[in-house]
N, CA and C of each residue as an Amber inpcrd file, in Angstrom:
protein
   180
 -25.1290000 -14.3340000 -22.8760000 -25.8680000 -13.7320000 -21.7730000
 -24.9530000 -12.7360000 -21.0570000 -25.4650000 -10.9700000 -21.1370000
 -24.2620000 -10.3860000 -20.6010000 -24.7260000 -10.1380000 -18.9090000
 -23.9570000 -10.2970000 -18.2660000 -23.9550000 -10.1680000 -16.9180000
 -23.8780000  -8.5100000 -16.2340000 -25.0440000  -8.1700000 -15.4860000
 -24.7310000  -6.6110000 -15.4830000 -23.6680000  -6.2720000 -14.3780000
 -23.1960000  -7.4740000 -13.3020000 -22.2140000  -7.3290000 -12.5940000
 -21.1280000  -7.6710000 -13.0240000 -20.8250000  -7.9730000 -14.0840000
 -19.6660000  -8.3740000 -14.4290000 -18.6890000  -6.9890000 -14.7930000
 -17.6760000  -6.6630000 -14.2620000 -16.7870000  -5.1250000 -14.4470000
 -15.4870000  -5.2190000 -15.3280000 -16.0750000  -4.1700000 -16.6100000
 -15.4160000  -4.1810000 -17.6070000 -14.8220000  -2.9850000 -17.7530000
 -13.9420000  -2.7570000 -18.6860000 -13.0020000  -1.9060000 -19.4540000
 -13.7900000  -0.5480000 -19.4790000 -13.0940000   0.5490000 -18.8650000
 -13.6830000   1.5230000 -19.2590000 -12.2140000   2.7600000 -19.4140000
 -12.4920000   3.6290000 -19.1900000 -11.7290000   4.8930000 -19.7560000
 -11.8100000   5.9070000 -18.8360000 -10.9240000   6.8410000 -18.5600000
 -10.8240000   7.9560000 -17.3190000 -12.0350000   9.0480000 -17.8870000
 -12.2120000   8.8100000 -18.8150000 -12.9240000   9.9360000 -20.0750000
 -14.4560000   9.6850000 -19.4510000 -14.4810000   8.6900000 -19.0190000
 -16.1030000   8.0600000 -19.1190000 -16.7320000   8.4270000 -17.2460000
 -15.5230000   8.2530000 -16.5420000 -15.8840000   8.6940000 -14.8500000
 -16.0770000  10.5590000 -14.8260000 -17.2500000  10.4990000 -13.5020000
 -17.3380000  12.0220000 -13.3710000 -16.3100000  12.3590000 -12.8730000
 -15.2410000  12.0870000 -12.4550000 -14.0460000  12.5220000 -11.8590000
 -13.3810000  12.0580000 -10.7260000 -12.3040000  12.4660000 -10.0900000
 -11.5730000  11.5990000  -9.3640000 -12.7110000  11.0810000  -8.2240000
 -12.2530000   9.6780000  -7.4770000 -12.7460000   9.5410000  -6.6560000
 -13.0590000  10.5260000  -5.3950000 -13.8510000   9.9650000  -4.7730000
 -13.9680000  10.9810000  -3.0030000 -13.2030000  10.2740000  -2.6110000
 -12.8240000  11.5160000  -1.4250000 -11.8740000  10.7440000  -0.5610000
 -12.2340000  10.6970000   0.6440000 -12.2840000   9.7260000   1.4270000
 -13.2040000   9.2410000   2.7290000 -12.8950000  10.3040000   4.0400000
 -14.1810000  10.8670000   4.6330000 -13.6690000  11.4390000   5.6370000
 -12.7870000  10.8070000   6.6040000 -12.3010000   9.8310000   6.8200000
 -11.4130000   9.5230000   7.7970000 -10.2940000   8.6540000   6.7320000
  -9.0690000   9.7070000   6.2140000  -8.6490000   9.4970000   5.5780000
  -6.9850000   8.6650000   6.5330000  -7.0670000   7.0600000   6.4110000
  -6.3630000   6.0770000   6.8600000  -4.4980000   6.4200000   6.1260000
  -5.2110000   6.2420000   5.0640000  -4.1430000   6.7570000   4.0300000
  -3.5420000   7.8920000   4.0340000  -3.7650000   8.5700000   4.2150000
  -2.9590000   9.8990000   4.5460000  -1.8080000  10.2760000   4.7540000
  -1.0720000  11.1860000   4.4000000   0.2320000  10.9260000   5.3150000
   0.6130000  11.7090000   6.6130000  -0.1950000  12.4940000   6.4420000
   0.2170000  13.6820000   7.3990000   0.1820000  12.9980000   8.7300000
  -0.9860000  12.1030000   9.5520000  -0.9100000  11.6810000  10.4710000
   0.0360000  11.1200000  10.7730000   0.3900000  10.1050000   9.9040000
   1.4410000   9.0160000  10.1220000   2.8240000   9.3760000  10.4120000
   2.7130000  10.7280000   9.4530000   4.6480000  11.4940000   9.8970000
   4.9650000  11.9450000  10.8890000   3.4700000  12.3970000  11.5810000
   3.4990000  12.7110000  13.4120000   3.6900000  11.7230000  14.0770000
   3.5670000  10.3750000  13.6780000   2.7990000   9.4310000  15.0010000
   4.4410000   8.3470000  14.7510000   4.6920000   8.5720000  13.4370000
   6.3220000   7.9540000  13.3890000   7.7740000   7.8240000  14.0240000
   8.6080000   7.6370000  14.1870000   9.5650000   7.7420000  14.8600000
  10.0380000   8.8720000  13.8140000  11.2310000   9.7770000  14.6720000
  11.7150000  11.1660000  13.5290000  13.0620000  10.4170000  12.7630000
  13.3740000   9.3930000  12.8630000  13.9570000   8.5900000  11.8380000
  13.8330000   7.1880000  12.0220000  14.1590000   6.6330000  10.5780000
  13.5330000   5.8760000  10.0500000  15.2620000   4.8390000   9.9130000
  14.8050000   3.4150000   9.9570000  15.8980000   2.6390000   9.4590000
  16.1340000   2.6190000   8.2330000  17.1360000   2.0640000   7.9470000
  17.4460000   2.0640000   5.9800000  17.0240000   1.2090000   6.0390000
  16.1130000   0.8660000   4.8010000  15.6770000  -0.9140000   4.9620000
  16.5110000  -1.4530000   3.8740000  17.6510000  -1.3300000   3.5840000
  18.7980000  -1.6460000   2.5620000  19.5920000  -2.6690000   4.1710000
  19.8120000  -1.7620000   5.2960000  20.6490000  -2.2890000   6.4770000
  19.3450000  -3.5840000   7.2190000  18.5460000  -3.1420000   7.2560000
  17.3000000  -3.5740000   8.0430000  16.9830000  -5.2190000   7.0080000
  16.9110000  -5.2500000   5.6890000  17.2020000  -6.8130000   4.9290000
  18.2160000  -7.1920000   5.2960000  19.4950000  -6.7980000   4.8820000
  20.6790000  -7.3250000   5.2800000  21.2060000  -8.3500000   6.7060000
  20.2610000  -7.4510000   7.1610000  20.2510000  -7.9350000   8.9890000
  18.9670000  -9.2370000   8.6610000  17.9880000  -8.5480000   8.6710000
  16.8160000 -10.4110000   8.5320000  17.3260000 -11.1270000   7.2760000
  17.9930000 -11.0920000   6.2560000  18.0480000 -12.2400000   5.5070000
  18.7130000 -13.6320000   5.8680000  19.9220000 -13.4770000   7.0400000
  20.2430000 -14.5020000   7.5530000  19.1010000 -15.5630000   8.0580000
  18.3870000 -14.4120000   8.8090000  17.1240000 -15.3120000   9.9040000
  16.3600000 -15.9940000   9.0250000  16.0050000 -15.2820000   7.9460000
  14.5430000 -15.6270000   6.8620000  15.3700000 -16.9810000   6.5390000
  16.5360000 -16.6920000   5.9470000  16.9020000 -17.9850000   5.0170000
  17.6690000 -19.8600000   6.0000000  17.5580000 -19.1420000   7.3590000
  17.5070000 -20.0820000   8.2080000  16.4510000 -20.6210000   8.5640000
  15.1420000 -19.8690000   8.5720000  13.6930000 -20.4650000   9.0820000
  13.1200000 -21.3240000   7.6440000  13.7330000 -20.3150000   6.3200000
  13.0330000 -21.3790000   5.1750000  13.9060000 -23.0920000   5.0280000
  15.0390000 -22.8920000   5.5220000  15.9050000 -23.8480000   5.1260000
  15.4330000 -25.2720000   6.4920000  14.6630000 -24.6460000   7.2930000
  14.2600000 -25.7170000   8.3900000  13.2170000 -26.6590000   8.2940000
């Protein structure tokens, strides 16, 4: 019994083309690079610093 909701395998070949993209585009970046701080932490320094905490709260 094939199920017509059930979502299968298809191919880029087979869509009319890329998706739309929503007028109120969340994703975006442009907003976000305005609304950001003009630098950013390393998050290489920024783990380094919480892994103590993390591995004290799991160890409790």
């Amino acid at each position: 019994m094939d199920d017509p909701y059930r979502v299968g395998p298809t191919s880029s070949a087979a869509l009319d083309g890329p998706a739309p993209r929503p007028a109120i585009g969340a994703l975006g970046y442009g907003r976000w690079a305005g609304a950001a701080p003009a630098s950013r932490r390393d998050r290489r320094s920024a783990l380094h610093e919480a892994l103590p905490h993390i591995r004290k709260e799991i160890s409790q």
